[in-house]
ChimeraX commands (.cxc) that place a marker at each C-alpha (Angstrom):
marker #1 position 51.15,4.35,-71.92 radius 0.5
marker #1 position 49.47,1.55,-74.41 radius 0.5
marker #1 position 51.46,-1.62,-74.42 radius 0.5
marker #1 position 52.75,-3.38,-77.21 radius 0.5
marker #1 position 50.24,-6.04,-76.86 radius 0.5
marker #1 position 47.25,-3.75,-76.97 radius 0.5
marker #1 position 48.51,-2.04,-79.50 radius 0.5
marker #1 position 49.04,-5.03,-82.08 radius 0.5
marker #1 position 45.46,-5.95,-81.00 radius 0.5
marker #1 position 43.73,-2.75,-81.96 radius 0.5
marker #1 position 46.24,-2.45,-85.39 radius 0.5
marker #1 position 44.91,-5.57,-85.62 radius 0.5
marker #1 position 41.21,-4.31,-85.59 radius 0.5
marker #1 position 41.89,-1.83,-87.62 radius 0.5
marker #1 position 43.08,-3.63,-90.66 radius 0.5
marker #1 position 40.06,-5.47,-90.09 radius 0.5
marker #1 position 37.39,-2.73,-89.87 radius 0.5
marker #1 position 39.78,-1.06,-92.80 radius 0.5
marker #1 position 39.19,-3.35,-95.15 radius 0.5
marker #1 position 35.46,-4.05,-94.58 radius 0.5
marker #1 position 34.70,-0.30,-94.77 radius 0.5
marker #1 position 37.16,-0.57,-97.94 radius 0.5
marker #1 position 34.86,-3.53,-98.94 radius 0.5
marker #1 position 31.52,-1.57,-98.19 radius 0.5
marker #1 position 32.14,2.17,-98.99 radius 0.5
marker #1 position 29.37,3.12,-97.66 radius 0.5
marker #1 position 29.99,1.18,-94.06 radius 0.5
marker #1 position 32.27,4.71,-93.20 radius 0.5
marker #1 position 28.79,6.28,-91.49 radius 0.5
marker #1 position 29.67,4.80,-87.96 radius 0.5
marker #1 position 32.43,7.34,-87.43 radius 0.5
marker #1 position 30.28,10.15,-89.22 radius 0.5
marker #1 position 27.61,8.93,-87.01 radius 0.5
marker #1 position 29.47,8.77,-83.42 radius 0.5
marker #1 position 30.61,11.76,-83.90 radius 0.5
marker #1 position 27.17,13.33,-84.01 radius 0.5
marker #1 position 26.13,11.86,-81.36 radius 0.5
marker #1 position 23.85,8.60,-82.97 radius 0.5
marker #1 position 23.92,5.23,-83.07 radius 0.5
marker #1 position 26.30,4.23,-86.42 radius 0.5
marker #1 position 24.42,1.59,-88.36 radius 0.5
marker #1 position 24.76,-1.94,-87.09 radius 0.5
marker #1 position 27.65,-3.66,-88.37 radius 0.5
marker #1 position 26.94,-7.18,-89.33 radius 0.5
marker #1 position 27.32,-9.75,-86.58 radius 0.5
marker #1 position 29.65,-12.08,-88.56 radius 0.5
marker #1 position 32.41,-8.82,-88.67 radius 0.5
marker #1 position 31.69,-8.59,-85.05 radius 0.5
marker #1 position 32.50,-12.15,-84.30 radius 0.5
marker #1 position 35.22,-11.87,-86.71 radius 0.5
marker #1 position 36.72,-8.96,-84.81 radius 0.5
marker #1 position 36.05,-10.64,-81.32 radius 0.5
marker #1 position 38.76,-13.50,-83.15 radius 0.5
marker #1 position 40.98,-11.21,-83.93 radius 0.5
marker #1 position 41.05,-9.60,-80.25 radius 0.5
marker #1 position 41.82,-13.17,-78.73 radius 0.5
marker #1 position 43.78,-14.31,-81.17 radius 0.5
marker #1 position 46.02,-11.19,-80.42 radius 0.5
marker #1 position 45.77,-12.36,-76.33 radius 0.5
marker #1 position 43.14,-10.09,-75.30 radius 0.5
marker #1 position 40.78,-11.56,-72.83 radius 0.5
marker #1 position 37.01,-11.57,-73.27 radius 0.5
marker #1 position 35.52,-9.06,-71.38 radius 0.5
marker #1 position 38.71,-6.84,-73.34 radius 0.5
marker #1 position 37.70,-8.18,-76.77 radius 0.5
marker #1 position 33.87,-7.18,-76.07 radius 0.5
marker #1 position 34.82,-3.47,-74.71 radius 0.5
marker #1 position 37.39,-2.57,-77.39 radius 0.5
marker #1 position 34.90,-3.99,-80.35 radius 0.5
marker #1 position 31.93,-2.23,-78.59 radius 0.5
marker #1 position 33.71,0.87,-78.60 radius 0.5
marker #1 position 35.04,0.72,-81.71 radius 0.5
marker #1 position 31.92,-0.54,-83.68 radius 0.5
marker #1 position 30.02,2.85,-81.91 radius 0.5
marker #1 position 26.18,0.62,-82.20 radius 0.5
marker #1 position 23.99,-0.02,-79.92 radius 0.5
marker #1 position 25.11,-4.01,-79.95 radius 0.5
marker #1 position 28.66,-2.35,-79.20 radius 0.5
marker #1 position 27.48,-0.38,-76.23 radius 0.5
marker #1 position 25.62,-3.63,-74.76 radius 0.5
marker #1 position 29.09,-5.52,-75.13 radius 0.5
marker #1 position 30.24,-2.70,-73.44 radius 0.5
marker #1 position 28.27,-2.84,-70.44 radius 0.5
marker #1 position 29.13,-7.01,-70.49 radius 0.5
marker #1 position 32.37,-6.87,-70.45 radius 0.5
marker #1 position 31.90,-4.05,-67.46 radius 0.5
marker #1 position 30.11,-6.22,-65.67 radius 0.5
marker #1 position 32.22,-8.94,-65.99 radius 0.5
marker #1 position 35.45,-7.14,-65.26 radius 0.5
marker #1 position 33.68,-6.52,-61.78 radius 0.5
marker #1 position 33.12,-10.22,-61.29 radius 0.5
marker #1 position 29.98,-10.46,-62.00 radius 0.5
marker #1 position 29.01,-14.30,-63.22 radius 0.5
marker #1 position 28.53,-15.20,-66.91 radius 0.5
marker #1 position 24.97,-14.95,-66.83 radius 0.5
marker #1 position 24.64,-12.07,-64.80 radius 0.5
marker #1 position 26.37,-10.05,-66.76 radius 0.5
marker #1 position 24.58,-10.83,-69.90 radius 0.5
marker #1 position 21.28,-9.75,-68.40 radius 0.5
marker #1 position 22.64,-6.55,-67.19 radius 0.5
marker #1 position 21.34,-4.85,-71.03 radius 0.5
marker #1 position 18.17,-6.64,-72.76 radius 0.5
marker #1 position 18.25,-5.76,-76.59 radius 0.5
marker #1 position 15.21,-5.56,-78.66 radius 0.5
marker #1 position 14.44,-7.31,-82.10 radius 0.5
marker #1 position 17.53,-8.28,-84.52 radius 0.5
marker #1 position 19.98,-7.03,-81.72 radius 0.5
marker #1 position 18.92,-9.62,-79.70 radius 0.5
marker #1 position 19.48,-12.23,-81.79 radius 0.5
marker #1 position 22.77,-11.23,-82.55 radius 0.5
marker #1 position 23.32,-10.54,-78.62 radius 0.5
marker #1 position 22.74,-14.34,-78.59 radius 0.5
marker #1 position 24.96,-15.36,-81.12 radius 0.5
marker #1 position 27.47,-13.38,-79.41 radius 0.5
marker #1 position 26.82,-15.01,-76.17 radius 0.5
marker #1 position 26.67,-18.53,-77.57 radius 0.5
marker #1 position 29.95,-18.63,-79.64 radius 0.5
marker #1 position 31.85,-17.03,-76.41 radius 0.5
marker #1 position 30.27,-19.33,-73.24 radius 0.5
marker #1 position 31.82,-22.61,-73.22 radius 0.5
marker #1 position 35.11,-20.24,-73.45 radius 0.5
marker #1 position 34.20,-18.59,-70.54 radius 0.5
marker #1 position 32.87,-21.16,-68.69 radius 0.5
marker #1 position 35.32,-24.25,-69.56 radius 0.5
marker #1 position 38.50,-22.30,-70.91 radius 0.5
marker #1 position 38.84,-23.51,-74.01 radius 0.5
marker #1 position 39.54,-21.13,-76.77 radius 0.5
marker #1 position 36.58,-19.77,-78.73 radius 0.5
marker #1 position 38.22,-19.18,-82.31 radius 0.5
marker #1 position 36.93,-22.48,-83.18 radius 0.5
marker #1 position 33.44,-21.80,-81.68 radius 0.5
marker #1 position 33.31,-18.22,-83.46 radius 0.5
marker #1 position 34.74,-19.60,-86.71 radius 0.5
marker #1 position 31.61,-22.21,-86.42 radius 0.5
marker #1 position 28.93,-19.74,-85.41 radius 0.5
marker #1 position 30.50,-17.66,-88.81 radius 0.5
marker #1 position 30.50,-20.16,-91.01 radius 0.5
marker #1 position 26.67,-21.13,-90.07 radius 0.5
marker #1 position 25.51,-17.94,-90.06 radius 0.5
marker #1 position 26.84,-17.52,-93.51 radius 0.5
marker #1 position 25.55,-20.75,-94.78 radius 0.5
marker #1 position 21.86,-19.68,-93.47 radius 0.5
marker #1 position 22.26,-16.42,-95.16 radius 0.5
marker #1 position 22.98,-17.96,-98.31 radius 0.5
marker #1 position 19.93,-20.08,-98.06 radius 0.5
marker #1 position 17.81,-17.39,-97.67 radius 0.5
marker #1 position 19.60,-15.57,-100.65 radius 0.5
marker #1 position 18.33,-18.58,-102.92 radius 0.5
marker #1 position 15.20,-19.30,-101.46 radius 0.5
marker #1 position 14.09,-15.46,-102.12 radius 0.5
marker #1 position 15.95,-15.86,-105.34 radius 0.5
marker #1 position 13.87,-19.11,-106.74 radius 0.5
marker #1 position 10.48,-16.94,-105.42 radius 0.5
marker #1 position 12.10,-13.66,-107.44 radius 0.5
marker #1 position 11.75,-15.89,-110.47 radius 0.5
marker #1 position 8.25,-17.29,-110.52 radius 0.5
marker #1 position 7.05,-13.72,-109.54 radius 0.5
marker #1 position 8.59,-12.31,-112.18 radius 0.5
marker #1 position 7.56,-15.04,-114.73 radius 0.5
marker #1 position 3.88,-14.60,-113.83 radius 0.5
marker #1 position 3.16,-11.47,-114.66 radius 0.5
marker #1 position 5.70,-11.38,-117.95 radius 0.5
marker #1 position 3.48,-14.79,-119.16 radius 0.5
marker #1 position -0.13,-13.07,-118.71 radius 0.5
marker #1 position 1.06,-9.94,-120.75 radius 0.5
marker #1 position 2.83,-11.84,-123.57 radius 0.5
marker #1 position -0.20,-15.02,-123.75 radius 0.5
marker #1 position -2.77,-12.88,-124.61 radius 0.5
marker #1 position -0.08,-10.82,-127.10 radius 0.5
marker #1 position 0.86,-14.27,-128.67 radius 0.5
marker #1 position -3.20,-15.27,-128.97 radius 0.5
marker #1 position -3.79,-11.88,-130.82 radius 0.5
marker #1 position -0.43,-11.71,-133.22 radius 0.5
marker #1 position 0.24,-15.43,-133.59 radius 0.5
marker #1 position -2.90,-17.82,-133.26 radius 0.5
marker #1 position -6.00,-15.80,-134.10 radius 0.5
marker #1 position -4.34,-14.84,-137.72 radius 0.5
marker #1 position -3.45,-18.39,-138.30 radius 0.5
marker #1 position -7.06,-19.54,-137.39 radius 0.5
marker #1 position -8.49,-16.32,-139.63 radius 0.5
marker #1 position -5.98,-17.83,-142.83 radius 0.5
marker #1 position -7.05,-21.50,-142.56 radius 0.5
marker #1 position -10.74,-20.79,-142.13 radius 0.5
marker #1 position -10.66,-18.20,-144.96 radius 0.5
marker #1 position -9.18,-20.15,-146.95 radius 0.5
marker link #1:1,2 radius 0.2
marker link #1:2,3 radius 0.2
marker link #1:3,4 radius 0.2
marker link #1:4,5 radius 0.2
marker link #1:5,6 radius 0.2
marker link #1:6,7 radius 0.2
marker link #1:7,8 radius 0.2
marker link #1:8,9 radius 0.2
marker link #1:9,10 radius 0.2
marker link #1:10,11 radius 0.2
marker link #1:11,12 radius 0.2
marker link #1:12,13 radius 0.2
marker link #1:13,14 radius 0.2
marker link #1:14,15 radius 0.2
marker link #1:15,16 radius 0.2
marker link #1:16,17 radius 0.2
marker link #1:17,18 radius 0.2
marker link #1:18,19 radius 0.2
marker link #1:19,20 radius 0.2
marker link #1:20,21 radius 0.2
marker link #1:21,22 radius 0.2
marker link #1:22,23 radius 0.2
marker link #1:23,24 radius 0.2
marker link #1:24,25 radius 0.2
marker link #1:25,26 radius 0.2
marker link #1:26,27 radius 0.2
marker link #1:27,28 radius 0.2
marker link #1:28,29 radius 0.2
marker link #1:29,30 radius 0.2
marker link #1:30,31 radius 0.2
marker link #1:31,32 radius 0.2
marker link #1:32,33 radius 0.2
marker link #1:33,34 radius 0.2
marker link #1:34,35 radius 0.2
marker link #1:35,36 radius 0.2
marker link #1:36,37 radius 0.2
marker link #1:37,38 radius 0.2
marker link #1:38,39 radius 0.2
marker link #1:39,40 radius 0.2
marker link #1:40,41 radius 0.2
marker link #1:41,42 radius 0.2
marker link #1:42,43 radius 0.2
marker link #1:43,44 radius 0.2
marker link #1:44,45 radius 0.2
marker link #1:45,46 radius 0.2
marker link #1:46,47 radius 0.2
marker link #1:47,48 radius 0.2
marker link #1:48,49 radius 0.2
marker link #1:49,50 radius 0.2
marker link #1:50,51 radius 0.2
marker link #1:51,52 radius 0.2
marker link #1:52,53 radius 0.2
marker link #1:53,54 radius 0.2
marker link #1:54,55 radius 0.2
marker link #1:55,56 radius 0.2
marker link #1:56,57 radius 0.2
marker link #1:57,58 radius 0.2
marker link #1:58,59 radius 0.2
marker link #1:59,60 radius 0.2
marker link #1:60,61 radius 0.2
marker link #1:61,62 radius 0.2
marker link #1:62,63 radius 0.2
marker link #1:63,64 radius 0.2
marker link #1:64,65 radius 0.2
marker link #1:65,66 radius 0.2
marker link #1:66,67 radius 0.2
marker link #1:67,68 radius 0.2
marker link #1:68,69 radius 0.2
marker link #1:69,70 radius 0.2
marker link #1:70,71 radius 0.2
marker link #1:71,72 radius 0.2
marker link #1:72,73 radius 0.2
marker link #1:73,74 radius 0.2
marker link #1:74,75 radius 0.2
marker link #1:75,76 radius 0.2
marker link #1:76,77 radius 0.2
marker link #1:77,78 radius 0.2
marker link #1:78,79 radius 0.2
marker link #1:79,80 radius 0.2
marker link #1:80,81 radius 0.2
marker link #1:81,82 radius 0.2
marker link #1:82,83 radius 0.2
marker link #1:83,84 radius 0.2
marker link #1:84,85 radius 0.2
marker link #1:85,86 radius 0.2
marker link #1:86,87 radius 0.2
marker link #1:87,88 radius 0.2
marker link #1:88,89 radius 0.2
marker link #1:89,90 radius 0.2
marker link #1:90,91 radius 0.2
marker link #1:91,92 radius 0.2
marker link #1:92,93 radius 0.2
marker link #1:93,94 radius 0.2
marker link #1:94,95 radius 0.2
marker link #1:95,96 radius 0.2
marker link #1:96,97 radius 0.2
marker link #1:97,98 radius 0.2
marker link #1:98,99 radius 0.2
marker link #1:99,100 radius 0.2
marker link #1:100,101 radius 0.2
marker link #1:101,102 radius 0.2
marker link #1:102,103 radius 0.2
marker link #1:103,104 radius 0.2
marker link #1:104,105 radius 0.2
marker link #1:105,106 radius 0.2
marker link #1:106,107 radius 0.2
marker link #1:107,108 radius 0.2
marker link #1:108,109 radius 0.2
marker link #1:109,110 radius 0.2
marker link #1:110,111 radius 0.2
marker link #1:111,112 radius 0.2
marker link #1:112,113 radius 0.2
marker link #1:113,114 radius 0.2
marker link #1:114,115 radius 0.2
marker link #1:115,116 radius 0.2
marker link #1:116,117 radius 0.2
marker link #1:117,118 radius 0.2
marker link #1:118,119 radius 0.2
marker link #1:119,120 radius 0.2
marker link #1:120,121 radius 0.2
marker link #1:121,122 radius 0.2
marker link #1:122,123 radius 0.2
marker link #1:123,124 radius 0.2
marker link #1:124,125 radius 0.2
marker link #1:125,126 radius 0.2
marker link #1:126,127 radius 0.2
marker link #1:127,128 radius 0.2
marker link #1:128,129 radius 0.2
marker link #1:129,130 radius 0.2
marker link #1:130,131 radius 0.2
marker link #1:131,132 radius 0.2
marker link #1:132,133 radius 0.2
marker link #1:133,134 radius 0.2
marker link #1:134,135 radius 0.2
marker link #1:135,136 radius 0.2
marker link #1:136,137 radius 0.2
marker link #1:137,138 radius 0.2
marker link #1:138,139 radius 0.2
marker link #1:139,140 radius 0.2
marker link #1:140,141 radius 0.2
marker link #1:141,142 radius 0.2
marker link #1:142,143 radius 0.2
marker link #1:143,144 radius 0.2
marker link #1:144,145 radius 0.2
marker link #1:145,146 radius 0.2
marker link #1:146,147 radius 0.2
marker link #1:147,148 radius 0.2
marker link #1:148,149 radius 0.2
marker link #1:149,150 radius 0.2
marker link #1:150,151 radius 0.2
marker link #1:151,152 radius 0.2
marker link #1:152,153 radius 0.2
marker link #1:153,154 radius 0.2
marker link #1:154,155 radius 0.2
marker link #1:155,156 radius 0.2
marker link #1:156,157 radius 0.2
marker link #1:157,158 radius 0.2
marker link #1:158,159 radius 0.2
marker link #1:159,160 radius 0.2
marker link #1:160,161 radius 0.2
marker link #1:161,162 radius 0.2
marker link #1:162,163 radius 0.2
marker link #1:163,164 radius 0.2
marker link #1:164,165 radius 0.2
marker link #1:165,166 radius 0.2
marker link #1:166,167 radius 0.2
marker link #1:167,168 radius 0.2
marker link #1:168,169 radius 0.2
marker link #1:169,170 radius 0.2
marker link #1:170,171 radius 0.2
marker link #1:171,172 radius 0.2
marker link #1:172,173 radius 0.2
marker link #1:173,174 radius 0.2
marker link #1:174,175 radius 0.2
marker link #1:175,176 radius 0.2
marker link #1:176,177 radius 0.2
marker link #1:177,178 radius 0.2
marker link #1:178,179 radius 0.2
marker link #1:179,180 radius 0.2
marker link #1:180,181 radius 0.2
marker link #1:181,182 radius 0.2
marker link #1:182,183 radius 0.2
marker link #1:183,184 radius 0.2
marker link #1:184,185 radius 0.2
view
């Protein structure tokens, strides 16, 4: 029998996840792909910190908020949480149970970020919607960055090629018939 509290927390997840796939049509391939028996595409880590929130904010513990997320995102980052919170639901110390998966590339960076924004919670007891919030907001801020930076390059690439086909068209069209009429006459 599900109690009422675990049951608020994954409606709770689900309005979430509901209105990011309702966001992001084309986010519904996790469910297509658990049910085949793949690894969904990775969710963004932002909407995984942002559904670890909504898990403690409901009163789920950690190690809970890592195992229902990592089952319900179906990745490979939600099978790693996974095996984290297992490991820490058998006592195993913070550290420990972090090492217990090693994820390669991107995953492991947003392993990391996981890890970072939910430590001094762990560790000191202090609640780690602040700390996630944070890690969100910064994570968001360095996306945007990179948005403009690749935006500003966009633009002079672009330019460069437009301005040596239309210079030599302006030379032809505009200055060489001007020269031709003031020499002539």
């Amino acid at each position: 029998m599900v109690d009422v509290q675990m049951w608020s927390m994954l409606c709770a997840v689900g309005v979430v996840v509901g209105v990011y796939l309702r966001m992001r049509p084309t986010r519904w391939m996790p469910l297509v792909a658990r049910s085949a028996g793949m690894d969904a595409p990775p969710l963004p880590v932002t909407l995984m910190l942002e559904l670890i929130a909504v898990a403690v904010r409901q009163g789920a513990s950690i190690p809970r908020a890592l195992q229902v997320i990592g089952v319900t995102s179906g990745t490979r980052l939600g099978r790693d949480m996974m095996c984290v919170a297992s490991a820490l639901n058998r006592g195993v110390e913070w550290n420990g149970a972090w090492t217990v998966v090693s994820p390669r590339g991107r995953e492991a960076e947003e392993f990391e970020l996981i890890r970072g924004a939910l430590e001094p919670s762990w560790r000191h007891g202090v609640s780690p919607l602040l700390r996630i919030a944070a890690q969100v907001e910064r994570i968001d801020r360095d996306e945007r960055q990179r948005i403009e930076r690749e935006a500003a390059g966009l633009s002079v690439r672009l330019l460069m090629p437009m301005g040596l086909c239309f210079l030599p068209a302006f030379i032809l069209i505009g200055v060489v018939p001007s020269i031709a009429a003031f020499a002539g006459g």
